[in-house]
C-alpha positions, 0 to 999 in steps of 0.5 A: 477905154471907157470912150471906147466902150461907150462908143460900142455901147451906143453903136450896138444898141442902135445896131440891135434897135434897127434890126428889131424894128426895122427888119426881123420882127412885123408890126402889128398894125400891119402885120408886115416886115419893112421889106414886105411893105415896101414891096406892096407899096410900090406894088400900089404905085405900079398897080395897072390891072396888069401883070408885073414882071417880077425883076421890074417889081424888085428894081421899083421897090429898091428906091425904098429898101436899101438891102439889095434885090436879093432880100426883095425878091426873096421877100416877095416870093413868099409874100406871094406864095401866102395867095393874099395880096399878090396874083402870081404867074409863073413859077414860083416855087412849090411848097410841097417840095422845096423846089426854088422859085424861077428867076425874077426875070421869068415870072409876074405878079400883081396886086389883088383887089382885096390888097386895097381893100384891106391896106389902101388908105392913103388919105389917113396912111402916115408918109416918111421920105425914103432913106436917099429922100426921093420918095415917100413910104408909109410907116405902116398902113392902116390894115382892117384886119390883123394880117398878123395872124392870117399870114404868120411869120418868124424873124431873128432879131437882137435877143429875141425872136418871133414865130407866129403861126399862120390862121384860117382868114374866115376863121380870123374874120369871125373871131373879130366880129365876135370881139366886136360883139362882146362874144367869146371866140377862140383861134387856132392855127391853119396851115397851107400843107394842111396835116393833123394839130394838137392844139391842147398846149397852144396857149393862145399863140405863145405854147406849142403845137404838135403836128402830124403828116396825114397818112393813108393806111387803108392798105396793110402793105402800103402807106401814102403820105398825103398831107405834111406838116408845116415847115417841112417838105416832101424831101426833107420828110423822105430824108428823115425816114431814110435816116430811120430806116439807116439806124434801124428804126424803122423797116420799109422796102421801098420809098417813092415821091410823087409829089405834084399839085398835092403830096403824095409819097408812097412808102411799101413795106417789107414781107413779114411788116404791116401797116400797124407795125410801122405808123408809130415809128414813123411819128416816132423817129421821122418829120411825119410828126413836129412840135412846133414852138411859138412866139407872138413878138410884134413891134406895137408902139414902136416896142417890141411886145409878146401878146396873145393872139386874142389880145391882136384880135381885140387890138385890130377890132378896136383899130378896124373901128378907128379906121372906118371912123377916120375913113368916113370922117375924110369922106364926109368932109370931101362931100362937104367941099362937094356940096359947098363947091356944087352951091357955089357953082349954082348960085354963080351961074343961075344968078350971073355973078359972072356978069360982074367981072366983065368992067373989072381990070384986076384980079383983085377986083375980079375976086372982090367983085364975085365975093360981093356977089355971093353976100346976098346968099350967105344962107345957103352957103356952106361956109364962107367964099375962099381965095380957092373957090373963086379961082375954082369958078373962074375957070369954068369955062363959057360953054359950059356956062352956056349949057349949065344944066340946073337939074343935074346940079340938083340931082347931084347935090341931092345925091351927096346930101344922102350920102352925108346923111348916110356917113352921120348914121354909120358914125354913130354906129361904127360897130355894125358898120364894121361888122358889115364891112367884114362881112363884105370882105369875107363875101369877095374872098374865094371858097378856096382860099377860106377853107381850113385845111389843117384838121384840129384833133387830139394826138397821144404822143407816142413814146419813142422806146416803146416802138424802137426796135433793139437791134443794135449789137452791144459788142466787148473785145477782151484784147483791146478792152472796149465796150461799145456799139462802133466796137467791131471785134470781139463778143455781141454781149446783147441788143441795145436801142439808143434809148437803153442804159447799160450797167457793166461789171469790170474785172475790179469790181467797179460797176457802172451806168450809162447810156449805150455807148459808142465805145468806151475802155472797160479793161481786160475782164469784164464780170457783167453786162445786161441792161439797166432797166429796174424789172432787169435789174431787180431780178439780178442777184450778185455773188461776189468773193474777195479777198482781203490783201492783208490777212488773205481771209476769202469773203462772200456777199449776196446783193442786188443793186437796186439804185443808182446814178448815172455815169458814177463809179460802185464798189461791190467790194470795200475798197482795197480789196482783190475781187476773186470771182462775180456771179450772178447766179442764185446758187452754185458751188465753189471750192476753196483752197487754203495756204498750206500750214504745218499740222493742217491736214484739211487744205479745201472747203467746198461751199454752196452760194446759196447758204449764204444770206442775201444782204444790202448793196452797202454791207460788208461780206461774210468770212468763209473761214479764218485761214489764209486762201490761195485760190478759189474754183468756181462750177462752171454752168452747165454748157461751159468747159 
């Protein structure tokens, strides 16, 4: 047993480990999911400035994931429809309201420019073979910004999860040249479906956001939804008010969606109901308002890590300077082979150094034989002559010997050596060259796409029993003896929200609190009903007259209930006696009829509640008199029989 528990030990932590890292949750340098970076990597590899079909893009991709075409196009779709890295054409899909992409088969797609200025450094990305080893992929790549941030995301993984909210890309860009500066910044969430944010409790990227739909009530009879939360759709949002009109919530005549390039759904209320009396409603109890948890989980490291949105900033600015030093570091060792090549390419040609293979019979002399001819210049040569620069030389063919053009060489070398000069100068200034190249890509970014579209404000949160209308009938049957709102026979004893407490006084004299029920078995006599709120429950004054089974001695007691717990039994009477009669009016009369007695004339006593003291829910009742009673009458109030 314990080889077996072991076995399964192991099995699920690498089970757990792979969907963490390799599926649920982005990595930080990145900001991408495995399948989301192997969707643009092979984007990359099919890159033509031509558009894709989408089934091609998916087919390419599925040498590198190993999950079926099912999640990759799925993946892709709404990679695409972050409108970052992937032009689309076709239809793909409609975020307003909910409406599914076509078949991958019917629409195209193709990599922006931005993509490869963002991600696309494949001289400095780490490659890996694929799982069947036929290809490579890059463990992640080298983003310049924290895309992260910019797209968001949410996974399920193992034991954990992440939810990170998509942000403003300028407003990204700014917030990392201000960390690059060593000046304050602060972020904020930016949705495409735009809406109004409470960010009061976001905590930079591990609170809560509260949002809300952006309504037009210029009209009084009329509400136009123009803008949605994130997360939800014109559909999902008409269902929830649909719902709340259902259960009473909410009171509108008509409710129409005319959703297009934008949102718009049109509500038009009914005679008597006004704009105002509705728009706290609809906050209250539909998808017109969210409150929207996060968790910024991302893999760095290899480890799956909860961070702030201010530390993905400082990491990437840190990063973004480290990729720009790796960048300029291949690129000033490329001009380097360059000028070395152009040198030796000079020399070679305007001191006919060709000339001296022209007696040699090996192609160990031949490579002797040029390399000798380059001592004579060890000066001006940048490093020493290699196997590879005599092979590069020999194959320059003869006409182009014969036309060589030494100013052109000259221009070029000269032309390499600013360029060399010019990487020395921005490696000794990485920060404001990576404040400038920000700059640059905010400078290709389309106005469009870095306007903010999600407003930041402040929202009272409106309390749902405050705007609930009470209009659910509380109804008690005697024959069956159930209580309840599903309880269709018998007597409406009040209205109810389903955000009430109920107090309720059996025939026993037990009284209980709960929530409104649906329906639940109080017995044949039912004293008392009303709500259980403190203003209605204060004013309630109880008068209870039981009996004492042993002696038949009647007692009376005056109180009020002024605490309780929910869903717990009372006794208003010590336990064991027989309740006779519970009112709750402040004074009325009743008779008492005692057990006849030899010699005993006087056989009744009437007797007013009010002469009766008020004393503690917890006390014992006042002795109406020492004598055995049979029964007593009660007045009826005025009205009753």
């Amino acid at each position: 047993m314990a080889f077996v528990k072991n076995i399964f030990d192991e099995n699920f932590i690498q089970y757990a480990s792979y969907v963490i890292r390799d599926r649920a949750i982005p990595d930080l340098v990145d900001g991408l999911k495995p399948v989301q970076r192997r969707i643009v990597h092979t984007l990359f590899e099919v890159d033509d400035g031509r558009y894709h079909k989408v089934a091609n893009v998916v087919g390419q991709c599925m040498k590198y994931h190993p999950h079926g075409d099912a999640s990759i196009y799925t993946a892709l779709v709404n990679l695409a429809n972050k409108e970052l890295f992937i032009d689309k054409q076709g239809n793909f899909g409609n975020m307003y309201t909910g409406d599914s992409a076509s078949a991958p088969r019917y629409i195209e797609c193709r990599l922006r420019p931005i993509a490869r200025d963002i991600l696309y450094s494949p001289k400095i990305t780490q490659f890996v073979p694929s799982y069947d080893g036929r290809s490579q992929e890059p463990v992640v790549f080298r983003a310049k910004l924290p895309l992260v941030l910019i797209m968001g995301t949410e996974g399920i993984a193992v034991g954990m999860s992440t939810k990170i909210l998509s942000h403003n890309i300028r407003e990204v860009i700014d917030a990392e040249k201000k960390c690059l500066l060593g000046k304050k910044f602060r972020l904020y969430p930016d949705f495409p479906t735009g809406a109004l944010m409470d960010v009061s409790d976001y905590r930079d990227g591990n609170g809560k956001i509260v949002m809300r739909a952006k309504m037009d009530t210029t009209d009084e009879k009329k509400i136009s939804i123009t803008e949605i939360p994130c997360g939800c759709t014109t559909e999902s949002v008409m269902n929830s008010i649909e719902n709340a009109v259902k259960s009473g919530k909410v009171k509108i005549a008509s409710i129409h969606d005319y959703t297009a390039e934008s949102v718009n759904i049109e509500i038009k209320l009914p005679r008597g109901v006004y704009t105002k009396d509705v728009v706290d409603a609809l906050y209250a109890f539909t998808e017109c308002e969210q409150s929207i948890s996060c968790n910024l989980l991302v893999i760095r490291d290899n480890m799956p890590v909860v961070m702030s949105v201010s530390e993905v900033i400082e990491y990437h600015a840190k990063q973004l300077t480290g990729i720009l030093h790796d960048e300029l570091k291949v690129e000033r060792a490329e001009m380097i082979d360059r000028l070395h090549a152009r040198t030796l390419e000079r020399i070679f040609v305007e001191e006919r150094i060709y000339k001296r293979i022209e007696t040699m019979k090996t192609a160990e002399t031949v490579e002797k034989a040029v390399i000798d001819g380059f001592k004579p210049f060890k000066a001006e040569l940048i490093r020493e002559v290699t196997h590879d620069d005599v092979d590069r030389l020999l194959k320059i063919p003869i006409r182009r010997i014969s036309l060589y053009d030494i100013n052109k060489n000259r221009e070029e070398v000269k032309t390499i050596k600013e360029r060399i000069k010019e990487i020395d100068r921005l490696l000794k200034n990485l920060t404001e060259y990576a404040v400038s190249y920000l700059d640059g890509i905010l400078a290709k970014l389309d106005e469009k796409a870095v306007k903010r579209r999600t407003e930041v404000t402040s929202i009272d949160m409106v309390d749902v029993k405050s705007v609930v209308q009470r209009n659910i009938p509380l109804r008690y049957d005697a024959k069956t003896g159930y209580l309840g709102t599903d309880v269709s026979g018998g007597e409406e004893k009040l209205l109810v929200t389903p955000y009430d407490r109920v107090l309720f006084v059996r025939g026993s004299g037990i009284y209980t609190v709960m929530e409104v029920p649906q329906k639940t078995f109080v017995g044949p006599k039912m004293w008392f009903c009303s709500l259980a709120d403190k203003e209605t429950l204060g004013a309630v004054l109880f008068t209870v007259l039981y009996r004492d089974p042993k002696t038949k001695y009647l007692f009376i007691k005056r109180c009020r209930i002024s605490a309780y717990i929910m869903n717990r039994d009372y006794f208003f009477a010590p336990d064991g006696t027989e309740v006779i009669h519970i009112d709750t009016r402040k004074n009325f009369s009743f008779t008492v009829h005692f057990t006849a007695k030899p010699r005993v004339k006087i056989l009744e006593k009437r007797c007013k509640a009010s002469d009766y003291a008020e004393k503690g829910l917890k006390a014992l009742g006042v002795r109406i008199e020492a004598r055995e009673v049979d029964s007593v009458d009660v007045e009826a109030a005025k009205g009753e029989p």
